[in-house]
C-alpha angles and dihedrals in degrees: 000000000000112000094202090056086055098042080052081059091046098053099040090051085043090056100053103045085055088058091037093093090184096058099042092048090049097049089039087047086045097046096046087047096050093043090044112040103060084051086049087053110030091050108014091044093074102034092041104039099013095158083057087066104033088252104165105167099356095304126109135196121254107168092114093063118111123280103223088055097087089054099055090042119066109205092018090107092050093054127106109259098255084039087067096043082060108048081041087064088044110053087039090065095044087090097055079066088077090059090067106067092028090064094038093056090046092047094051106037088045093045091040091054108031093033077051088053097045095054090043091243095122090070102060091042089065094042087063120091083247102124124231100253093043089056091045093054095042088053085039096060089032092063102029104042097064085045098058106041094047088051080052094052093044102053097047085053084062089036088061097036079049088059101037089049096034118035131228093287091058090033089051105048083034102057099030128146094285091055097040089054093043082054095042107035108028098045093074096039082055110053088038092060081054094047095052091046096053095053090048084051103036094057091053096038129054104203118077096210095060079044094059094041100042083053095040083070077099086073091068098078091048091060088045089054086049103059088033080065102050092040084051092240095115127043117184111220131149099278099046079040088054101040099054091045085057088047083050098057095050085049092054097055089045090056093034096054083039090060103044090058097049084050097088108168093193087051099048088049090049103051108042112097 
């Protein structure tokens, strides 16, 4: 493999996502709403709409959370009520981080080969001596790297907003182990299974929109693992954090080696017309 023929890969693609003005102001749009909207809730709920929550001098109910929240959550017994309330909105939006690079490496790897196939540049990047796997790195970390780094951006900008609004009691119990391994481990995981959707879907489709929606279908757990927190049914704690990142790797090789075979060069020369 030659690894100049792949960083050529990585700055022309580069190249084209900064230009591609659709794809920078939605993941910019995405990135600011998930960052914002659990502080909104978490610390402008109580002040702005107190008789919603029960707050009657700056306390506020939490008898209804779940009960198995306590026990994921070390410190969590000891906080103040609306403390709780607090760390509660918070780690219920942590999830919602993992949105972030699996739509940007779908965005990128569906736009980069169909709107390759569309402007017919596709063609003349197969017929090059550039090898398959060379061409699918350089489009993997293309797509991937940006992804990833952004979602990490993004999330210490609400780490810090977390700290400043909360205080080092909320902060602590908020961004603990479990959290900082869901951020660390499971980003990349993440935006690499999108990215390996969106390759398996980009070489059979030619718009870029079906594409996106057929391989946002990934979304769909994350929303899952949303509601099981709030109904108390899921608590994410290191080892659950740490066992599904294992299932997910697994996951990711299967859809990888699943989308460079479908990524038949001959094939994709052959059939567009």
């Amino acid at each position: 493999m030659s690894w100049d023929r792949v960083w050529v890969i990585v700055r022309k693609e580069w190249r084209e996502v900064i230009h591609n003005r659709t794809i920078v102001f939605t993941f910019i749009g995405l990135s600011a709403m998930f960052t914002i909207m659990p502080l909104l809730l978490a610390f402008g709920m109580p002040k702005i709409s107190p008789e919603l929550l029960g707050v009657e001098d700056e306390t506020v109910e939490m008898s209804d959370l779940p009960p198995g929240l306590a026990d994921a959550l070390p410190g969590y017994a000891t906080l103040e009520p609306l403390e709780q309330f607090q760390v509660f909105m918070l780690r219920q939006f942590l999830v919602f981080f993992l949105v972030l690079p699996v739509m940007g490496a779908i965005s990128i790897a569906t736009y980069s080969i169909i709107g390759e196939k569309t402007s017919r540049s596709l063609e003349a990047l197969l017929a090059t001596p550039i090898r398959t796997d060379e061409l699918l790195v350089g489009k993997t970390l293309a797509s991937s790297v940006p992804a990833v780094l952004a979602t990490w951006v993004a999330f210490g900008c609400y780490a810090v907003m977390v700290v400043v609004l909360g205080g080092a009691s909320v902060a602590h119990t908020t961004l603990d182990v479990a959290a900082l391994a869901l951020i660390t481990l499971m980003v990349p995981l993440v935006a690499l299974l999108g990215l390996g959707l969106g390759v398996v879907v980009s070489s059979r489709s030619t718009d870029a929109r079906s594409a996106q929606q057929i391989a946002g279908i990934v979304v769909i757990p994350l929303v899952v693992v949303v509601i099981g927190q709030s109904a108390g049914v899921i608590m994410l704690g290191v080892e659950m954090v740490v066992a599904a990142a294992l299932v997910l790797l697994v996951v990711d090789a299967l859809v990888l080696a699943l989308g460079v075979r479908v990524f038949d060069r001959e094939a994709i020369l052959t059939r567009w017309k």
